[in-house]
C-alpha positions in Angstrom: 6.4 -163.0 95.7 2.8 -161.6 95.1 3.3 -163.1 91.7 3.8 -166.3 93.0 0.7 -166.4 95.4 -1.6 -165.3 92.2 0.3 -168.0 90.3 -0.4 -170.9 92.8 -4.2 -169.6 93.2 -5.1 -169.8 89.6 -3.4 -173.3 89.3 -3.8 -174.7 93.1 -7.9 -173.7 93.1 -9.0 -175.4 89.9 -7.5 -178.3 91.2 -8.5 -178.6 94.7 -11.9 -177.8 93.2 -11.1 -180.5 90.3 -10.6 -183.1 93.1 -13.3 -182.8 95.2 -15.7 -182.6 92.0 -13.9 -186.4 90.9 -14.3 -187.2 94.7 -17.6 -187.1 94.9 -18.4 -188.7 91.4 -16.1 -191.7 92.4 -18.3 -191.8 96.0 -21.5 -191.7 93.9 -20.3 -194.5 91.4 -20.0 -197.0 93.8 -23.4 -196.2 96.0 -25.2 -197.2 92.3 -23.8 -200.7 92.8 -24.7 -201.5 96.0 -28.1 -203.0 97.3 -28.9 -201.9 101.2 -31.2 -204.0 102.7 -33.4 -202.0 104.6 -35.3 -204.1 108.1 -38.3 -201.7 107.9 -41.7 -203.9 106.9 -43.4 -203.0 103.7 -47.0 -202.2 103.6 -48.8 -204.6 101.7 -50.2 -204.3 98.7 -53.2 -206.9 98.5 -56.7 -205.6 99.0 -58.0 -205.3 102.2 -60.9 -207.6 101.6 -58.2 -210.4 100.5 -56.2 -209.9 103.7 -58.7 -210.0 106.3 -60.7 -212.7 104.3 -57.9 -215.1 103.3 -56.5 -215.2 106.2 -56.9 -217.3 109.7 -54.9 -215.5 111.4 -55.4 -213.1 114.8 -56.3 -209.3 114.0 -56.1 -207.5 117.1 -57.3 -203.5 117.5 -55.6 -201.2 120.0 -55.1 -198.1 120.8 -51.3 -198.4 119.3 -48.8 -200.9 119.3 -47.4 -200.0 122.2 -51.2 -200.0 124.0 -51.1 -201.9 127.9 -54.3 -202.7 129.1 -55.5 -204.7 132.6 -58.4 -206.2 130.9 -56.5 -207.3 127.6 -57.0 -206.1 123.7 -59.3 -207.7 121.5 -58.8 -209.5 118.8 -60.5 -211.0 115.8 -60.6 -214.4 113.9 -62.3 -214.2 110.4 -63.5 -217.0 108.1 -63.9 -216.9 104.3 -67.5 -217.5 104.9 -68.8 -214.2 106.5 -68.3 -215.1 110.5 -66.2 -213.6 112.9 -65.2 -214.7 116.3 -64.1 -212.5 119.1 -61.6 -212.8 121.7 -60.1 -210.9 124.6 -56.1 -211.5 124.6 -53.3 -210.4 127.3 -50.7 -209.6 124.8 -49.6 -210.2 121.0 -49.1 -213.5 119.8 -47.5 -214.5 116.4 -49.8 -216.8 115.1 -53.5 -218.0 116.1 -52.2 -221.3 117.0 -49.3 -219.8 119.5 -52.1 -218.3 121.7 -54.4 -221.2 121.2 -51.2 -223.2 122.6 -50.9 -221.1 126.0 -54.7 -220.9 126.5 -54.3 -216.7 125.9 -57.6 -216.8 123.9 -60.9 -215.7 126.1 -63.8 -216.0 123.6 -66.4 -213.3 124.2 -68.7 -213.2 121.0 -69.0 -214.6 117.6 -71.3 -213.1 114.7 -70.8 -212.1 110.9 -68.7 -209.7 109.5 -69.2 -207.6 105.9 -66.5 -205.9 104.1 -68.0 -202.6 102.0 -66.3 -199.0 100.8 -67.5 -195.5 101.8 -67.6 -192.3 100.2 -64.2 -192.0 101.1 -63.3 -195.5 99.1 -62.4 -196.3 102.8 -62.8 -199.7 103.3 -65.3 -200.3 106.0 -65.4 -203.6 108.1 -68.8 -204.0 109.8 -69.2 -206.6 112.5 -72.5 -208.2 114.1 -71.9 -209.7 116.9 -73.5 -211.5 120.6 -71.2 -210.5 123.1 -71.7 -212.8 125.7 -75.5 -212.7 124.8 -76.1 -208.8 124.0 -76.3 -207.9 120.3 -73.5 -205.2 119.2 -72.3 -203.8 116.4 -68.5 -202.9 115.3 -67.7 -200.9 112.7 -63.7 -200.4 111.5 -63.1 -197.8 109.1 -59.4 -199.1 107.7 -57.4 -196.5 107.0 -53.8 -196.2 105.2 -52.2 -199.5 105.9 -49.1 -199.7 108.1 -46.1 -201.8 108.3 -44.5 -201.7 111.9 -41.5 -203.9 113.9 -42.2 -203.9 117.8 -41.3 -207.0 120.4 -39.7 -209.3 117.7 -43.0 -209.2 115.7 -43.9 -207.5 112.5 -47.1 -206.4 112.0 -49.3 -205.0 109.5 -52.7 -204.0 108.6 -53.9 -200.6 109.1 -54.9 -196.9 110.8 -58.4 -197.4 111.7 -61.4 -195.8 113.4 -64.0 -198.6 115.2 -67.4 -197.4 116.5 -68.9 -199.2 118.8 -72.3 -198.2 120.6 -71.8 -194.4 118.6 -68.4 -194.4 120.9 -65.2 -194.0 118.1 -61.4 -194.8 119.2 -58.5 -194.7 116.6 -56.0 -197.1 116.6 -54.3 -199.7 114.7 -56.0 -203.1 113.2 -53.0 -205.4 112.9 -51.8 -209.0 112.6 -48.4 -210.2 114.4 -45.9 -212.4 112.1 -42.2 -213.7 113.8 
């Protein structure tokens, strides 16, 4: 009997180990063939200075995406030409022309804007601006850029530090697609 027991344990344990090593190769062959889509956004890989520049879209800053505020968020229209236009908005829209359609824009300043790079070969957005008649001056550091879902939309754009007055507030600088 006890030479029966060593008999099935030198045979039976090479091949249970035997299968589970063919197991797992067979389990790892067919994961190689397959594509899984994933639904998380990429960050994108253009320039800053191209996206905010070629683009005619809404950029909104807040404190994060999730951010509710009574008075609104602000957001930001920029033209290829250097000028800016300023707008307080109730919530995210998808395009520029969605919130233009349901009157959510409230125009509070217009002035230029000037893309540069800091020490940090952070990319600094600097905006001059009248709001509602008293010069200010914004200044968005743009940090890594970020690639988030939230409500339906997909945004991206970036981490990013704005001083306004000598008062600095992280938060996000995005733009809302469908």
């Amino acid at each position: 009997m006890k030479h029966m027991k060593k008999l099935y344990l030198i045979i039976g344990l090479p091949l249970v180990c035997l299968s589970l090593l063919l197991t797992g190769c067979a389990k790892t062959g067919t994961d190689t063939g397959r594509t899984v889509k994933t639904s998380a956004p990429k960050v994108s890989k253009v320039t800053t200075s191209k996206q905010i520049r070629n683009n005619g879209g809404l950029w909104y800053f807040a404190k994060d995406l999730k951010y509710k505020s009574n008075s609104g968020m602000e957001a930001f229209t920029f033209t290829k030409n250097g000028k800016v236009t300023a707008y307080n908005v109730k919530k995210y829209y998808a395009s520029y022309a969605a919130a233009k359609k349901v009157k959510g824009l409230g125009s509070f300043g217009k002035g230029t804007y000037k893309l540069t790079k800091n020490k940090q070969k952070q990319t600094v957005l600097t905006l001059k601006m009248k709001l509602s008649g008293i010069p200010a001056t914004y200044t968005f550091k743009l940090k890594k850029g970020l690639a988030k879902k939230y409500k339906g939309l997909t945004f991206h754009g970036f981490n990013a530090a704005r001083t306004v007055d000598g008062d600095t507030v992280n938060g996000v600088f995005v733009q809302a697609k469908k």
